[in-house]
C-alpha positions as CSV (number, residue, x, y, z in Angstrom):
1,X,0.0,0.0,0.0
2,X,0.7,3.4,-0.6
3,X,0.3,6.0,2.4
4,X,0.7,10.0,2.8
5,X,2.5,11.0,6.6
6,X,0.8,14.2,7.2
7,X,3.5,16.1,9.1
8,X,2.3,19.4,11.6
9,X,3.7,19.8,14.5
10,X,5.3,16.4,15.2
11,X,8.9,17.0,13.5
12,X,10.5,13.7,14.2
13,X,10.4,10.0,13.7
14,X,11.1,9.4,17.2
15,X,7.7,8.1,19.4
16,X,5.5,9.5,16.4
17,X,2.7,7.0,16.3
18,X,1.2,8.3,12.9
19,X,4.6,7.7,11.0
20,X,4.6,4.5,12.7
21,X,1.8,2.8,11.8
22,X,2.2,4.3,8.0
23,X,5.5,2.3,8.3
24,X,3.7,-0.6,9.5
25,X,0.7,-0.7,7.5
26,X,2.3,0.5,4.0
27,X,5.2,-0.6,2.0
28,X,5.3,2.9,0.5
29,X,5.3,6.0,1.8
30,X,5.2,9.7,1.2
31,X,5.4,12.8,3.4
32,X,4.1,16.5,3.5
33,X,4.4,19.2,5.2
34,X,2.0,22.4,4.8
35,X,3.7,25.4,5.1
36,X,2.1,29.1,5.4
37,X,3.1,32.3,5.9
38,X,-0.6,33.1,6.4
39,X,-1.5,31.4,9.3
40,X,1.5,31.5,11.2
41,X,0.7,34.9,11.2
42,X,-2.6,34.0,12.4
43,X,-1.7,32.1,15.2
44,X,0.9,35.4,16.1
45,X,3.8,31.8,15.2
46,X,6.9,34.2,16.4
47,X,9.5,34.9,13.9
48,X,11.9,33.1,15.9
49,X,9.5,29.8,16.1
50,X,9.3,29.6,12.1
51,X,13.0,29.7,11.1
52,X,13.1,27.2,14.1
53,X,10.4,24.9,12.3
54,X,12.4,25.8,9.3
55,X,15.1,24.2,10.4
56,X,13.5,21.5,12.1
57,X,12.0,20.6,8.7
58,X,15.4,20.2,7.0
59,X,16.7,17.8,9.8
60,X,13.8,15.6,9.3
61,X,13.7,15.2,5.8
62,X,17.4,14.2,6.4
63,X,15.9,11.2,9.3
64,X,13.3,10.4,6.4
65,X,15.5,9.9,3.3
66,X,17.2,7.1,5.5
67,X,14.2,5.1,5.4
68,X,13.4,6.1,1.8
69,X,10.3,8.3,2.7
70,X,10.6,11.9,0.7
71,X,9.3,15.2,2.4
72,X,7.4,17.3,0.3
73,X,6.8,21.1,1.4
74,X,3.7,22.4,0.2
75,X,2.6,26.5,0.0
76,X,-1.0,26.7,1.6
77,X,-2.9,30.4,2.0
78,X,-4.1,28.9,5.3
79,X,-6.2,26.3,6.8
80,X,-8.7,26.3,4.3
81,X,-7.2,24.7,1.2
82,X,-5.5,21.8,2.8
83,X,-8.4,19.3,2.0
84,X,-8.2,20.6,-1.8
85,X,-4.6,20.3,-1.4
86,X,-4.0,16.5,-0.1
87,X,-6.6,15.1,-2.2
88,X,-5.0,16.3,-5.1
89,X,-1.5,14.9,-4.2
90,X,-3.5,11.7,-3.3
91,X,-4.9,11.2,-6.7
92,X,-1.5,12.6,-8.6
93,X,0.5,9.6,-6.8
94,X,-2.3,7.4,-6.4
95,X,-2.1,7.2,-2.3
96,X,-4.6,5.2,-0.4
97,X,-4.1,6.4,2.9
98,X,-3.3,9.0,5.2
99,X,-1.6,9.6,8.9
100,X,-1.5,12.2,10.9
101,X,-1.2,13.0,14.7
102,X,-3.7,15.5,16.3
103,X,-3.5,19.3,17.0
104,X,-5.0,21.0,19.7
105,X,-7.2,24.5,19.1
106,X,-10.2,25.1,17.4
107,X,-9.1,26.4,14.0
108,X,-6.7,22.8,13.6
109,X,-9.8,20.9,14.5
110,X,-12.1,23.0,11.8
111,X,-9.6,22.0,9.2
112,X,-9.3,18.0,10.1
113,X,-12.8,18.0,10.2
114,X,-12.7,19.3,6.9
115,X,-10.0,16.8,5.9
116,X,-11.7,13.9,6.9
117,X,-15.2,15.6,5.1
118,X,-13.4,15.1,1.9
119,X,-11.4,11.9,2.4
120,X,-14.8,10.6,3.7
121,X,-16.6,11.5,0.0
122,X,-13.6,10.2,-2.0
123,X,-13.5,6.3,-0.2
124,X,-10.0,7.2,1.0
125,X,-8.7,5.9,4.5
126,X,-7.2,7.5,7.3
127,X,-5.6,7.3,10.8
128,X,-5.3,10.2,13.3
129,X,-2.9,10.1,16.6
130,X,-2.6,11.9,19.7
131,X,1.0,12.0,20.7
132,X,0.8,15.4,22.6
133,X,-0.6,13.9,25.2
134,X,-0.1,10.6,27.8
135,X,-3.8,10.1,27.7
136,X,-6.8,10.4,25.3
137,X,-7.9,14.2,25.4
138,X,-10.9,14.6,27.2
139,X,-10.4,10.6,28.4
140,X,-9.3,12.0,32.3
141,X,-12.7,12.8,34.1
142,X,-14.1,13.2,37.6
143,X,-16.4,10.7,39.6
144,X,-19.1,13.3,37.8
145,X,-18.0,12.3,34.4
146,X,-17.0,16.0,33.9
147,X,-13.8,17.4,32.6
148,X,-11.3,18.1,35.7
149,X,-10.2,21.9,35.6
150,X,-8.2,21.9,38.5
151,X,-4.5,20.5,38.1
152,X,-3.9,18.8,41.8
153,X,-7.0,16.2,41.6
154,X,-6.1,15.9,37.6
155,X,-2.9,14.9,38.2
156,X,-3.9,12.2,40.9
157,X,-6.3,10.6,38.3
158,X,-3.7,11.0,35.8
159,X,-1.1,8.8,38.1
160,X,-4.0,6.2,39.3
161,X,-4.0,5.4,35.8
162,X,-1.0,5.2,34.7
163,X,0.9,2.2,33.3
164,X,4.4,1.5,31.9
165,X,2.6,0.3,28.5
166,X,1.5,3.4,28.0
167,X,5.3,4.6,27.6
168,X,6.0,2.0,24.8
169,X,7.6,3.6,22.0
170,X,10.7,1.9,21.2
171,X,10.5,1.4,17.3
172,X,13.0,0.2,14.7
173,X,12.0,2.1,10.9
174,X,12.5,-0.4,8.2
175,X,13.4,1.3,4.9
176,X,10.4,1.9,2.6
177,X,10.2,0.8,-1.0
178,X,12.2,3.4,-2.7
179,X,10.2,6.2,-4.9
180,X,10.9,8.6,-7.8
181,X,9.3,11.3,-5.5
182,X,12.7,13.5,-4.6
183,X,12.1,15.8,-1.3
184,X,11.6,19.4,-2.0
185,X,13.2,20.8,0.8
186,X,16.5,22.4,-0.1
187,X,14.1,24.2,-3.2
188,X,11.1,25.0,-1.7
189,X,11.0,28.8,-0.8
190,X,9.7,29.7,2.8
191,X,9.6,33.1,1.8
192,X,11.5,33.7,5.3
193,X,12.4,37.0,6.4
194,X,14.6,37.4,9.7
195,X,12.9,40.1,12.0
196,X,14.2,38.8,15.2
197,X,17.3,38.6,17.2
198,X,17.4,35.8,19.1
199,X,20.5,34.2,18.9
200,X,19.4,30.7,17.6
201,X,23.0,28.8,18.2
202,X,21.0,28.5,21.8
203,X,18.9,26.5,20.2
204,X,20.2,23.7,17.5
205,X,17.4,21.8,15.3
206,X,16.8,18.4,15.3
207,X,15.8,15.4,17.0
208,X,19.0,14.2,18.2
209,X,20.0,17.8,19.3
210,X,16.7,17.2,21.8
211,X,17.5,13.9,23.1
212,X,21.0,14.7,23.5
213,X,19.8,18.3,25.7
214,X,17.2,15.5,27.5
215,X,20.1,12.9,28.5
216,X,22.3,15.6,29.4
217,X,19.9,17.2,31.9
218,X,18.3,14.3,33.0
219,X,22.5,13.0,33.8
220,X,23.6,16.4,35.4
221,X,20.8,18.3,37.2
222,X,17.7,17.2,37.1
223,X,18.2,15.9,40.8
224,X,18.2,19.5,41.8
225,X,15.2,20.3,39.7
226,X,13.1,21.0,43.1
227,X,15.1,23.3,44.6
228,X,17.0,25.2,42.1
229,X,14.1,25.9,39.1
230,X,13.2,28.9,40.7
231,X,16.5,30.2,40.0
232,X,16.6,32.0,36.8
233,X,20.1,32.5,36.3
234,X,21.4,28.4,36.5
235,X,20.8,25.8,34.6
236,X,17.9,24.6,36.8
237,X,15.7,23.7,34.2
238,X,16.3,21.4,31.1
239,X,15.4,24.3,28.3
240,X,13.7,21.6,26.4
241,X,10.2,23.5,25.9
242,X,11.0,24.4,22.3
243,X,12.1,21.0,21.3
244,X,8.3,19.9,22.7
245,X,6.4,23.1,21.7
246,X,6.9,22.3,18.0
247,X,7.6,18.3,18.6
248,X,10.9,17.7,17.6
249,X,11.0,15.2,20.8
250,X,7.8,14.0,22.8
251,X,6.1,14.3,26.1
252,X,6.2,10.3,26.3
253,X,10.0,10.1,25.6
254,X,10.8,12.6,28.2
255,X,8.8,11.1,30.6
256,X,10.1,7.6,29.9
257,X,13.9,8.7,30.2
258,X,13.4,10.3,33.3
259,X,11.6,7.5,34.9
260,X,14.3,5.2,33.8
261,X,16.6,6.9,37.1
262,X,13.6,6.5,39.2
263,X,13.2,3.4,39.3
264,X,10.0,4.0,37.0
265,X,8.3,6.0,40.2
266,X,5.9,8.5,39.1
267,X,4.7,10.1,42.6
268,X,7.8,8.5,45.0
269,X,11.9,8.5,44.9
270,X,13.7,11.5,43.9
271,X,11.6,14.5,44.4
272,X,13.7,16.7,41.2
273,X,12.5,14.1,39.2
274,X,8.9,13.6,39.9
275,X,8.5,17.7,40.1
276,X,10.0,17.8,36.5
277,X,7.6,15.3,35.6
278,X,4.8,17.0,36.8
279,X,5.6,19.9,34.8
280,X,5.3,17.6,31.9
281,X,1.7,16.8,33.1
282,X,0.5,20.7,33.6
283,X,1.3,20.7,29.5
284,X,-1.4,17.9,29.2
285,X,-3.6,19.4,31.8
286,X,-3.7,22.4,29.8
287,X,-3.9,20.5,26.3
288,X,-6.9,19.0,28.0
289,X,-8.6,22.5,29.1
290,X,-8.6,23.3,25.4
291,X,-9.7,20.2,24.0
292,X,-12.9,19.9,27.0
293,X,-14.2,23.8,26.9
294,X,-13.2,25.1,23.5
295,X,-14.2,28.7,24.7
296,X,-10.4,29.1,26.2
297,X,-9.4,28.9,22.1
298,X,-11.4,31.5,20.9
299,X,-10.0,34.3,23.1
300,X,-12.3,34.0,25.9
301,X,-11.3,33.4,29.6
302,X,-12.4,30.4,31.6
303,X,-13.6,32.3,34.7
304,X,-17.3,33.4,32.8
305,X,-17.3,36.3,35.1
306,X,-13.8,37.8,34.5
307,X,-15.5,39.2,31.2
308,X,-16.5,42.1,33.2
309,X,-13.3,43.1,33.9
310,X,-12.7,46.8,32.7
311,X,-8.9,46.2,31.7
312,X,-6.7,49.3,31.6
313,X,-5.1,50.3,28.0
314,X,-2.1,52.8,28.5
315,X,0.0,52.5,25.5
316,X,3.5,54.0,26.6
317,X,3.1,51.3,30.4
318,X,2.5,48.7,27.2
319,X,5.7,49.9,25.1
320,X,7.8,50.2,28.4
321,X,6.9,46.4,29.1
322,X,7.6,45.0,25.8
323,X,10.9,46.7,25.8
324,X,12.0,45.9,29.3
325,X,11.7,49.9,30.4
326,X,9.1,49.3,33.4
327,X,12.0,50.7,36.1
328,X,11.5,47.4,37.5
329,X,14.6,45.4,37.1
330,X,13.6,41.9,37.6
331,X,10.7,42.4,35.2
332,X,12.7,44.1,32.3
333,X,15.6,41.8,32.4
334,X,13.0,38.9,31.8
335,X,11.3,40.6,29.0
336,X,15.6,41.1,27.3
337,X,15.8,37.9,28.0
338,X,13.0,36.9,25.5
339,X,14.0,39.2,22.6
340,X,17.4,38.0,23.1
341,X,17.1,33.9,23.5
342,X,12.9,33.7,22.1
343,X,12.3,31.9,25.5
344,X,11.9,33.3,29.4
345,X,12.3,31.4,32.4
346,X,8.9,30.0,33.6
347,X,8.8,31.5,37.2
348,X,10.1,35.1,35.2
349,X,6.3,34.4,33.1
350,X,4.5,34.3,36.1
351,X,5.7,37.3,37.6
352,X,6.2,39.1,34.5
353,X,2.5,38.3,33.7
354,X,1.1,38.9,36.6
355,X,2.8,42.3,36.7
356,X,1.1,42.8,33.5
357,X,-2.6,42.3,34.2
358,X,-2.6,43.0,37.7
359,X,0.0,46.1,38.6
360,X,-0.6,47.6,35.0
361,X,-3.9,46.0,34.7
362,X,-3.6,45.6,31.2
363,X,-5.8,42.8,29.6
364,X,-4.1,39.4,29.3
365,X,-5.1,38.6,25.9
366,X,-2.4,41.6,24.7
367,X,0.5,40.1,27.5
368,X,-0.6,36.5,25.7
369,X,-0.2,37.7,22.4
370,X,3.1,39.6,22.9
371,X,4.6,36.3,24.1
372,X,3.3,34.3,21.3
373,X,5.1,36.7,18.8
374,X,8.1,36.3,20.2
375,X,8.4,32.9,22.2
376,X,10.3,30.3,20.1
377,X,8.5,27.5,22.4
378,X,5.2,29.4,21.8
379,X,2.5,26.9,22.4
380,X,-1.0,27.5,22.1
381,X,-2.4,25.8,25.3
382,X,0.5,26.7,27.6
383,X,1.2,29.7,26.9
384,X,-3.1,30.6,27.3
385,X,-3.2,28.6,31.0
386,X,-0.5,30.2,31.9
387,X,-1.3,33.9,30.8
388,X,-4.8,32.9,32.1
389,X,-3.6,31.5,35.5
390,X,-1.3,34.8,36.5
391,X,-4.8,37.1,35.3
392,X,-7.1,35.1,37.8
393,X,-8.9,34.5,35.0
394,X,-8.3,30.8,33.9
395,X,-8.8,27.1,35.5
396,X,-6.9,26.8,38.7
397,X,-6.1,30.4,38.5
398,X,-4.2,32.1,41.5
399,X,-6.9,34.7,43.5
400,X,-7.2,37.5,41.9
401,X,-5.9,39.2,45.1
402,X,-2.9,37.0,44.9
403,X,-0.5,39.2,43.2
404,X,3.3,38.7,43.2
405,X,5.1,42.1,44.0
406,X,7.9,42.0,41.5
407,X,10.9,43.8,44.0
408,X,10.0,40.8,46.4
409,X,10.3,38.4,43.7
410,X,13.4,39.6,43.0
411,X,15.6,39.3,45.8
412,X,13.8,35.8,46.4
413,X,14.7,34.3,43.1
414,X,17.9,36.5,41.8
415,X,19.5,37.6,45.6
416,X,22.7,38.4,44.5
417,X,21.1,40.8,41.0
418,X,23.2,37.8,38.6
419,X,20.5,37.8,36.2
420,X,19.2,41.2,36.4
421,X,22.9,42.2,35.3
422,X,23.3,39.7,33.2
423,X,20.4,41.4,30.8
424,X,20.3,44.9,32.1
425,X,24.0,46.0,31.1
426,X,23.4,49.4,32.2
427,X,22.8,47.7,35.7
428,X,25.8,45.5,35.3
429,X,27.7,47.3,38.0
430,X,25.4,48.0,40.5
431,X,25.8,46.3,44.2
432,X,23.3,43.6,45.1
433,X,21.8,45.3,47.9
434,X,20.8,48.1,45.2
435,X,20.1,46.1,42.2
436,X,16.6,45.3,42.7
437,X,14.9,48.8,43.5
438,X,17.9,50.8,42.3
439,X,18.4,54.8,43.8
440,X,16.7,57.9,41.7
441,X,20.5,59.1,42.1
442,X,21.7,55.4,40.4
443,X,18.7,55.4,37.9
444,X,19.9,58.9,36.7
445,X,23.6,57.4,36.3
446,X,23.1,54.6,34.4
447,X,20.5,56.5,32.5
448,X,17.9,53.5,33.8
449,X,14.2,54.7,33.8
450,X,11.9,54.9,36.8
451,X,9.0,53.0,37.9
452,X,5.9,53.4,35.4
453,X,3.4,52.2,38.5
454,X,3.4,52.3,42.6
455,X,2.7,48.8,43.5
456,X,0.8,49.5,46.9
457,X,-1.6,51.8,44.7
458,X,-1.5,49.6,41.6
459,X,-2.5,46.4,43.6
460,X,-5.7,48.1,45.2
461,X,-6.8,49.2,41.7
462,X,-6.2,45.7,40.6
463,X,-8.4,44.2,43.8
464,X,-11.1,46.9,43.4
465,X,-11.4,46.0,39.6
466,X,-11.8,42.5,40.3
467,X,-13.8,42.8,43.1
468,X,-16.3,45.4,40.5
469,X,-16.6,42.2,38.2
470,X,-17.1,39.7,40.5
471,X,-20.1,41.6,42.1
């Protein structure tokens, strides 16, 4: 049989269970890619994210030509002509099936339910996978039978569950019967412009670039996950998010290798590693908020009465935040740190969020969008739980009186100023007792701006507001 691999965001042959069973089931087999400049800008895809996809693309044509399968990039105005567009390539090479692995968000699941509408009137076959997640979306429910939308009991029902057979994913590729299809990539024209400046050496494409970041993390630190992720200048983390975001390595594989040194322990042993693995689980968590109450997709927040919410909209506080000029260091040296490397460190999101919607009390769909542009690990479902988390406005969402003062933040996480220096150069030679709050004397000197808010009078407003909505 002759089969089409449908490739989207699953850039890899490792644990990718559509490509599998194409292998298995077909003695040919032919891949695509559908590539558009159109809805990446949609989706606010940061420049950053597409020449990363870009080069991700190129590395796995060079996996699949190994096994005799070609890649074939396609130019698509969006969404909408992809049906037109794989039926055609199925009746020009005389295909009989197709496989692809699942997307989460309502505009991907408009166009598969397009895609299968038209393989449905033509007689052909197809397969569909979900390798973002451990579990079946939606498959994870309360004694109610409802969706959970809190992460604690989720993750308890998620571990009841759980079995090693779940993790199986070792595979040997066999080469395919070789075609006269060539692969494309090296002629196809991305029409790529580079508008960032991220320097991507951080970040090297491919799927053995990932594993090899995984093993190396999972051998040096991850131990120490528990107590030093909080940290924003070490290597506390394993900086694997963009490898996942755009699936270049899996969920399952990374939570396979790190159970291999825990003595395959999900919720007992070493406490680094079962904390890293739970921040695996939040992804899925999240992927299932999306998939079981669609309205978190379509730019509307998950706390109904958080609509009411008369946001704020000052456009020089929004400039000085995108351009890390806020006069608070901790928060502009994280929002550097994300021009400069497309990526901020997760505790750094939280507060630089919740700086956002609660001291500026500017709506989170702007802060959410912002990141998206420029977040080379940009993912749709994360990225929203997380913006709607630090806004009170989302599932198992901090109070809304919760709100992290920044200053305190700072000396907590970055004592000693290494990352605020590190990013603010101007501040690179300021003592640590200063560093955080720095003098109007030292602000003048190293030409740093001052504060654009009082937090005392800026976290009132933002209780008052809420409180206004609520009642």
């Amino acid at each position: 049989m002759k089969s089409l691999m449908w490739f989207r965001n699953d850039l890899r042959t490792d644990d990718n269970p559509a490509l599998r069973s194409a292998c298995i089931e077909s003695d040919e087999v032919h891949a695509i890619y559908i590539f558009s400049t159109k809805q990446n800008h949609v989706h606010n895809e940061a420049n950053c994210k597409v020449e990363f996809v870009i080069e991700n693309l190129k590395s796995l044509e060079q996996e699949l030509s190994k096994i005799n399968i070609p890649l074939t990039v396609f130019e698509s105005a969006g969404f909408d002509d992809n049906s037109e567009l794989i039926l055609n390539l199925i009746n020009e090479r005389f295909l009989k099936k197709v496989f692809w692995n699942n997307q989460f968000g309502e505009d991907e699941q408009k166009r598969d339910e397009s895609v299968i509408k038209s393989l449905d009137g033509h007689g052909v076959k197809y397969s569909s996978y979900d390798e973002k997640v451990v579990y079946k979306p939606g498959s994870i429910r309360t004694g109610e039978d409802r969706p959970y939308s809190v992460f604690t009991p989720f993750k308890k029902k998620w571990i009841e569950n759980f079995n090693l057979d779940l993790l199986d994913i070792e595979f040997k590729y066999l080469s395919k019967k070789k075609t006269l299809i060539e692969s494309n990539i090296n002629k196809f024209d991305f029409k790529f412009k580079k508008k960032h400046s991220v320097d991507m050496s951080i970040w090297p494409s491919g799927e053995g670039h990932a594993r090899d970041r995984l093993k190396l993390y999972l051998d040096k630190n991850i131990l120490r996950y528990s107590q030093d992720r909080n940290d924003p200048i070490i290597e506390g983390t394993s900086r694997i998010s963009p490898y996942l975001a755009n699936g270049v390595i899996s969920p399952k594989r990374c939570i396979l290798e790190a159970l291999k040194i825990n003595n395959f322990e999900l919720d007992t042993g070493e406490k680094g590693i079962t904390k890293w693995i739970d921040e695996i689980i939040w992804r899925e968590f999240y992927k299932n908020i999306m998939f079981c109450f669609p309205k978190v997709s379509q730019n509307k927040p998950f706390q109904d009465y958080t609509s009411n919410i008369k946001w704020r909209y000052e456009e020089s506080e929004l400039d000085a935040w995108k351009n890390g000029k806020t006069g608070f260091p901790i928060i502009d040296s994280a929002m550097r740190q994300l021009k400069s490397e497309g990526w901020m460190h997760n505790r750094l999101r939280m507060v630089v969020a919740m700086f956002f919607t609660k001291n500026m009390l500017h709506d989170w769909r702007l802060g959410e969008e912002f990141f998206m542009q420029n977040l080379i690990d940009g993912d749709f479902s994360s990225n929203n739980g997380g913006w709607q988390w630090s806004s009170s406005t989302g599932t198992d969402a901090a109070p809304y009186f919760r709100i992290f003062n920044p200053l305190t933040q700072s000396k907590n996480f970055d004592g000693d100023g290494l990352f605020i220096k590190k990013y603010l150069i101007e501040l690179k030679d300021i003592n640590k007792k200063e560093i955080h709050d720095p003098s109007q004397e030292t602000r003048d000197f190293c030409n740093y701006p001052n504060q654009i808010l009082d937090l005392k009078q800026s976290r009132l407003r933002a209780i008052e507001t809420f409180n206004n909505a609520k009642n």
